[in-house]
BAKOL-381376 format. One line per field, with one value per residue (C-alpha): residue in three letters; x, y, z; residue number from 0. Coordinates in steps of 0.1 Angstrom, whole numbers, plus 2048, in hexadecimal, padded with zeros to 3 digits. Layout:
BEGIN
residu ALA; ...
east X; ...
north Y; ...
up Z; ...
num NUM; ...
# end
This chain:
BEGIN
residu UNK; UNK; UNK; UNK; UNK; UNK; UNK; UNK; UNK; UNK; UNK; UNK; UNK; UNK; UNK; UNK; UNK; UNK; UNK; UNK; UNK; UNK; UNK; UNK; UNK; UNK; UNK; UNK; UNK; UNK; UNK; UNK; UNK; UNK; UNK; UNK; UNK; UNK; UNK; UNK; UNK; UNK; UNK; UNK; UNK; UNK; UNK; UNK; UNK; UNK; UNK; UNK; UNK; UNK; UNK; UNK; UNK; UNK; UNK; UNK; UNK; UNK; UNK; UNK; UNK; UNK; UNK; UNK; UNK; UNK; UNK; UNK; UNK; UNK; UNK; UNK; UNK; UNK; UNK; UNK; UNK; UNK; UNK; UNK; UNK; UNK; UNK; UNK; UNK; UNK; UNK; UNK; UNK; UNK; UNK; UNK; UNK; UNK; UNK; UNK; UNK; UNK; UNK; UNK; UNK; UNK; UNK; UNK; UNK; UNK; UNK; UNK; UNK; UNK; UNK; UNK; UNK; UNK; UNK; UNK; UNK; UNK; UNK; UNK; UNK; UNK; UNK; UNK; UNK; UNK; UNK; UNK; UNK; UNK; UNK; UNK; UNK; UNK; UNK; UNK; UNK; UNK; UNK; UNK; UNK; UNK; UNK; UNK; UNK; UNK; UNK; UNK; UNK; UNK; UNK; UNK; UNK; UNK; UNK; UNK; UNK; UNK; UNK; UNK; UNK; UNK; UNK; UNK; UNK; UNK; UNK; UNK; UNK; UNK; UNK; UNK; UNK; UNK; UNK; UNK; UNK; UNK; UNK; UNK; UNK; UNK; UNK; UNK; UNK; UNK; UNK; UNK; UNK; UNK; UNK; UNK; UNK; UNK; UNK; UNK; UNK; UNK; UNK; UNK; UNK; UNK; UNK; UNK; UNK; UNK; UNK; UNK; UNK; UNK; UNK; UNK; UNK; UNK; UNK; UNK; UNK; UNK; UNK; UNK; UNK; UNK; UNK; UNK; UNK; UNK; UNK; UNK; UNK; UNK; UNK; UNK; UNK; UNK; UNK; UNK; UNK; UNK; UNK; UNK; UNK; UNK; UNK; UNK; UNK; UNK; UNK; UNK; UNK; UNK; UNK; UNK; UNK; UNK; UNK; UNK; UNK; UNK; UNK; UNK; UNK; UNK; UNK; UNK; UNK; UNK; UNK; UNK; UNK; UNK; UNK; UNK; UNK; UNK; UNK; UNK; UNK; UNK; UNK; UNK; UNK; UNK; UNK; UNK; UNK; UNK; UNK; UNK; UNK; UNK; UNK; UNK; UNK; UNK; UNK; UNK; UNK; UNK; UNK; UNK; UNK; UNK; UNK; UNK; UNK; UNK; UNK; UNK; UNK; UNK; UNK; UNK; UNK; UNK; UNK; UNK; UNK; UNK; UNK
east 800; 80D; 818; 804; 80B; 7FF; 7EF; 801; 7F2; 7D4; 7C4; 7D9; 7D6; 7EB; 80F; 82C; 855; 85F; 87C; 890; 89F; 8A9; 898; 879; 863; 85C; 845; 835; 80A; 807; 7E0; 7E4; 80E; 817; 836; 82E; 849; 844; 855; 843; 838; 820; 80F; 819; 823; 81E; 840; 839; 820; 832; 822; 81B; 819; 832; 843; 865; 87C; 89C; 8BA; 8D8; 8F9; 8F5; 8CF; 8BA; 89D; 895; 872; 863; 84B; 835; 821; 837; 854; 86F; 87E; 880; 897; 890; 8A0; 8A9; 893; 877; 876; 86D; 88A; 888; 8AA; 8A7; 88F; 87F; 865; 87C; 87F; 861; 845; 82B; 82B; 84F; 84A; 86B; 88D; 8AE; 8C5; 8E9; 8FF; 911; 8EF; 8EA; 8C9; 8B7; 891; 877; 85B; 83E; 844; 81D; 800; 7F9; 7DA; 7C4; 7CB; 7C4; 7A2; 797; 7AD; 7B3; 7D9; 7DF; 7D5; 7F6; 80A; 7F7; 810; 824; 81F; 824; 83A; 862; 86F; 893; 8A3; 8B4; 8D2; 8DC; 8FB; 8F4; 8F3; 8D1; 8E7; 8DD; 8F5; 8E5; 8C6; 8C3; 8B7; 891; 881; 85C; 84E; 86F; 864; 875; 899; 8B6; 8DC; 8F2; 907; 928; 915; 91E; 900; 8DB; 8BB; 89D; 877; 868; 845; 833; 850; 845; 86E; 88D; 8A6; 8CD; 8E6; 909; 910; 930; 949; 936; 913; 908; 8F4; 903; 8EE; 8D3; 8D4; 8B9; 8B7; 896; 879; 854; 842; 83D; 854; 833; 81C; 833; 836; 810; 807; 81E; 814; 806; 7EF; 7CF; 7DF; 7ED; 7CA; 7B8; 7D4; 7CE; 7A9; 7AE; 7C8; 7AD; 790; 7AD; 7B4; 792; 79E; 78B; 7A0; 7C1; 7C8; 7C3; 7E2; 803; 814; 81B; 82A; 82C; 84A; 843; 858; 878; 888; 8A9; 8A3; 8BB; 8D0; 8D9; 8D6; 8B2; 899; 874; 85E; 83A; 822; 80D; 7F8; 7EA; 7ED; 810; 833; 849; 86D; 882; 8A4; 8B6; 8A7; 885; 87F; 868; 879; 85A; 838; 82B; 803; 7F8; 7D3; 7D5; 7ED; 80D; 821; 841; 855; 873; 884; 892; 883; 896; 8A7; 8A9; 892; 870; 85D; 849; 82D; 819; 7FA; 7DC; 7B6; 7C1; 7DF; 7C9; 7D3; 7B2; 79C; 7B5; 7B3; 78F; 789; 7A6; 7B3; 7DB; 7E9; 80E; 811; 82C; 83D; 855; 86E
north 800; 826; 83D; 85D; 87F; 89A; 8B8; 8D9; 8F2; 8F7; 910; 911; 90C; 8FA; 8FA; 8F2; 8F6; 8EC; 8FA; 8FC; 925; 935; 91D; 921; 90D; 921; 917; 925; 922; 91A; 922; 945; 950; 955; 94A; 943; 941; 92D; 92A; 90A; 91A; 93C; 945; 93D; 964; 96B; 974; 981; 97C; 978; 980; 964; 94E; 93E; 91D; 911; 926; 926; 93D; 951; 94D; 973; 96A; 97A; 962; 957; 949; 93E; 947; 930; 940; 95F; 945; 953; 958; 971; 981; 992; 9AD; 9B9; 9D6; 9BC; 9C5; 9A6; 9A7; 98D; 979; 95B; 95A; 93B; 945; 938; 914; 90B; 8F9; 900; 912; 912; 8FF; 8F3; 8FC; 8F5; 910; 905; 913; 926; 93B; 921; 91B; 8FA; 8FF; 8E8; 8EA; 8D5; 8D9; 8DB; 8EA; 8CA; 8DC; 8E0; 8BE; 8B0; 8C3; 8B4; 88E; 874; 879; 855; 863; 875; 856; 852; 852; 86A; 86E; 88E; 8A7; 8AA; 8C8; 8CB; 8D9; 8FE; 903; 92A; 93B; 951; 96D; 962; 953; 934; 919; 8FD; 8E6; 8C2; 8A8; 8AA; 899; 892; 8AD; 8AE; 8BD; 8B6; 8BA; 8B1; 8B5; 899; 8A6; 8AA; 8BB; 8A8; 898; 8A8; 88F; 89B; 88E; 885; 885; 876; 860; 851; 852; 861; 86D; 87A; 88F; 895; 8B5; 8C4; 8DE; 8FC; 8F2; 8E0; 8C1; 89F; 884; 878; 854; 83D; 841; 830; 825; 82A; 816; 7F1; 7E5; 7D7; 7F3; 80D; 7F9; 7F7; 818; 825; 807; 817; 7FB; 7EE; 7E4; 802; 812; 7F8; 7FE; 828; 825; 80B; 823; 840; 82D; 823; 846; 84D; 85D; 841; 826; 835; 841; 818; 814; 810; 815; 824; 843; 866; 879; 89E; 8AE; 89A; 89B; 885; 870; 875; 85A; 870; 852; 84C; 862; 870; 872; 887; 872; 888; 868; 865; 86D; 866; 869; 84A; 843; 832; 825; 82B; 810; 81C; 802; 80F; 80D; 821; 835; 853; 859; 87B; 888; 893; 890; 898; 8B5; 8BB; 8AC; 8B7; 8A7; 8C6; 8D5; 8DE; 8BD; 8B5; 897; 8A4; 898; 8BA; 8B1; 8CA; 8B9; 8C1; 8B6; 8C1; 8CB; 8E2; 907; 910; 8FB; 8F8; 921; 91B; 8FE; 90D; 8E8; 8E8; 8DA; 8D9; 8B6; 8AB; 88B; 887; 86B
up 800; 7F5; 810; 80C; 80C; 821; 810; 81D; 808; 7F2; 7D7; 7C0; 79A; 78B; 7A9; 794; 793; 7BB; 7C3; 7E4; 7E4; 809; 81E; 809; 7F3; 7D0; 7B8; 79B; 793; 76C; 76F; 77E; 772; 793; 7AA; 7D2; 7EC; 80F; 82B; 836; 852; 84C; 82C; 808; 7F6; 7D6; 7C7; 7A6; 78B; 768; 745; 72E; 74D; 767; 75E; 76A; 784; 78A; 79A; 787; 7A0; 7AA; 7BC; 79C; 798; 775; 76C; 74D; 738; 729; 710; 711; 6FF; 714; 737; 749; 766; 783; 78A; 7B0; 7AD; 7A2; 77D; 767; 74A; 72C; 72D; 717; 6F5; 6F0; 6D2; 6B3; 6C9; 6E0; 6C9; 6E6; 708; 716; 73C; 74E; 755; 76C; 770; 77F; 796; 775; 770; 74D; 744; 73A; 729; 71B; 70B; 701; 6D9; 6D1; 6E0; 6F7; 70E; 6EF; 6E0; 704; 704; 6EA; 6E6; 6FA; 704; 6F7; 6D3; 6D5; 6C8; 6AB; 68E; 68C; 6AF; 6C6; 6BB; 6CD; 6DA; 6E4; 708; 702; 712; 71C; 72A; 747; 735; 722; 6FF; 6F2; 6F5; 6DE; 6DE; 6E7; 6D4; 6CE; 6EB; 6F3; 709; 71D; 73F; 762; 767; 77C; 77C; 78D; 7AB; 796; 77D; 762; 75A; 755; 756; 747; 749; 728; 730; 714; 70B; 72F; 732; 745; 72F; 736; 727; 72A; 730; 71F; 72F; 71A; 72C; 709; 709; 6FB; 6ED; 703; 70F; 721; 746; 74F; 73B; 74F; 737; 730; 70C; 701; 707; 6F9; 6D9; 6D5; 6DE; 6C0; 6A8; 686; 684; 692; 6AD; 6B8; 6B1; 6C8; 6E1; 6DF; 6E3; 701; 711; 70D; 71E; 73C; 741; 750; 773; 789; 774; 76F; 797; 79C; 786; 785; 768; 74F; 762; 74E; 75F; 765; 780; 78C; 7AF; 7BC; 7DD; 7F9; 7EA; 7CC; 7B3; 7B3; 7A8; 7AC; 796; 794; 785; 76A; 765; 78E; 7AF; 7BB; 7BC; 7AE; 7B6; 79C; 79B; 777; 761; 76C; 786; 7A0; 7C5; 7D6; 7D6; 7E6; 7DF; 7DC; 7DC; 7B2; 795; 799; 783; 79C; 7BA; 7CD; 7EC; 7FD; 81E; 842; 848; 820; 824; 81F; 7FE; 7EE; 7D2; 7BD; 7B2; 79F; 795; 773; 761; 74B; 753; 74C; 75D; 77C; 780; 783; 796; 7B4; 7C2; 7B8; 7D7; 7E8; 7F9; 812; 81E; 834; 824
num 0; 1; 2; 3; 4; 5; 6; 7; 8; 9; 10; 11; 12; 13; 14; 15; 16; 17; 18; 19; 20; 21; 22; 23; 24; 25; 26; 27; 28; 29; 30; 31; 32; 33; 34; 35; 36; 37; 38; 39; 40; 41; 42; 43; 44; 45; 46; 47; 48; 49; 50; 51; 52; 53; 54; 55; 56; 57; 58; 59; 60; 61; 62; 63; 64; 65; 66; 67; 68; 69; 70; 71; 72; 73; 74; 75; 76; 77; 78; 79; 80; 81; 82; 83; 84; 85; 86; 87; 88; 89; 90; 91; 92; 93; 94; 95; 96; 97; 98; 99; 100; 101; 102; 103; 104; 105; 106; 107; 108; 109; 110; 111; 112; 113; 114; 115; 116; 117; 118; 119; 120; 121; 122; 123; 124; 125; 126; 127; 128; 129; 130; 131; 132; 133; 134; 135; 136; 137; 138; 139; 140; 141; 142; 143; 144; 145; 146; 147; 148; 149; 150; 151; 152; 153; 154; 155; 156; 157; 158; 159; 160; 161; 162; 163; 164; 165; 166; 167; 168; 169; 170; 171; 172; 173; 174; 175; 176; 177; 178; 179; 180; 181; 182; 183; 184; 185; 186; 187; 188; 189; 190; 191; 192; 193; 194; 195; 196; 197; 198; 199; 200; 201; 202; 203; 204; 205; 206; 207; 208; 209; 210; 211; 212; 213; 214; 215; 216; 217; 218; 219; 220; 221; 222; 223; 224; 225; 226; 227; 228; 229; 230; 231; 232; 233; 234; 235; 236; 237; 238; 239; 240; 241; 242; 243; 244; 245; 246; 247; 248; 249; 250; 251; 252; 253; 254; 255; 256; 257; 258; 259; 260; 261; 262; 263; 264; 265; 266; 267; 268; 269; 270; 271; 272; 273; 274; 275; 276; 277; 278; 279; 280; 281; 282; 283; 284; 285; 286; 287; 288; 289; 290; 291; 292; 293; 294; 295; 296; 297; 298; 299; 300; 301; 302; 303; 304; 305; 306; 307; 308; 309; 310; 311; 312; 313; 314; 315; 316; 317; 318; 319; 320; 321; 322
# end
């Protein structure tokens, strides 16, 4: 039986990006383009509200914060008088709204996007009709210098989202979320990205293969996939897992994963076998283990990933457990 998490804080949209920053949890709210700060102990504050929407966050070496933009297809940096200054442009590369990012202790930049308009096609599909030949469009990971200059693009990936960067700093991982993989890079001495390689897969061999068949059988297995995702059916299951937000455990080798797909929180050792569980009350878009003593499990989840709906209905959540 799943451990559960304890819900912290509620009313929210849609509580993305968890990031530890002066003995704070930050986070932006995709539904409502605004980043919150909390202590853990009083009131969440509300930061800053960024145009075109708040998406990934991340810290330049002097303290400036720099946030994405989703729709705005850039990210910006916040000056210490509070002025909102664009810093990296994203508009030639992203395919769709511009979401995560890692910055590193040398103020470079690592952004994703989704590469298509995914919230309209999910209004009106069944996210298993994205692998219909040709399947869902790639996007790759931009790399910038501190200064805001693009370094290079990664291979084209599908819907690359969460990241992480190995202590040494040597290696980045990165979350393909509807590849239902973890994927890493080497990272060279200029802060460029090498060729990916295979970390973990979160999906069965089988089921992969089928869902991407051309054939009647990989149109049986879509429309199958689509009646399973019904929300009664699909927090019952187990696999496969769609990684959104990544965090590393306290071991520093195996990792957490946010389950887009249900409620909870899924650690996997590299290979993608699943060493634990951590239910949460919704789906699952970001994780972080951080907190005073380092060991404290932080969740963002959410009735619905749709910005639109989520601003409405007000239940984005922050969940704890203590690990």
């Amino acid at each position: 039986m799943k451990r559960t998490a304890k819900i912290v804080l509620t009313g929210f949209g849609v509580p993305e990006s968890l990031r530890w920053h002066e003995e704070a949890l930050w986070f932006s709210d995709l539904a409502h383009g605004t980043v919150h700060r909390w202590d853990t102990r009083g009131a969440p504050e509300t930061v800053i509200e960024v145009p075109g929407g708040a998406g990934g966050l991340g810290w330049l070496p002097d303290g400036r914060l720099l946030v994405v933009s989703m729709n705005g297809g850039c990210v910006y940096r916040r000056e210490p008088d509070g002025e909102l200054v664009e810093h990296a442009d994203l508009r030639h590369i992203a395919g769709g709204p511009v979401n995560d990012m890692l910055v590193d202790s040398a103020g470079r930049a690592y952004v994703g996007n989704f590469g298509f308009d995914y919230y309209t096609f999910d209004r009106e599909h069944p996210n298993s009709m994205l692998y219909a030949p040709p399947g869902p469009p790639t996007a790759p990971i931009a790399c910038f210098a501190s200064d805001g200059e693009l370094l290079g693009l990664s291979q084209p990936l599908l819907f690359p989202n969460g990241f992480l960067l190995t202590a040494d700093g040597t290696t980045l991982v990165a979350a393909e979320t509807l590849g239902l993989r973890i994927t890493d890079f080497p990272v060279q001495s200029d802060g460029r990205l090498g060729v990916g390689r295979p970390w973990g897969s979160l999906v069965s061999p089988l089921l992969w293969r089928l869902v991407n068949d051309p054939g009647l059988r990989g149109r049986i297995t879509r429309r199958i996939s689509a009646l399973l995702d019904h929300p009664a059916i699909a927090k019952r299951s187990s696999s496969p897992i769609a990684p959104d937000g990544l965090a590393w455990h306290v071991d520093g080798e195996t990792i957490w994963v946010a389950n887009a797909l249900r409620g909870e929180c899924v650690r996997v050792a590299r290979g993608g076998q699943v060493v634990d569980r951590v239910a949460t009350s919704q789906h699952t878009l970001s994780c972080l283990v951080a907190g005073e003593n380092g060991r404290t499990l932080f969740a963002a989840t959410v009735p619905t990933d749709d910005p639109v709906e989520a601003a409405e209905l007000g239940q984005g959540r922050i969940e704890v457990f203590p690990l």
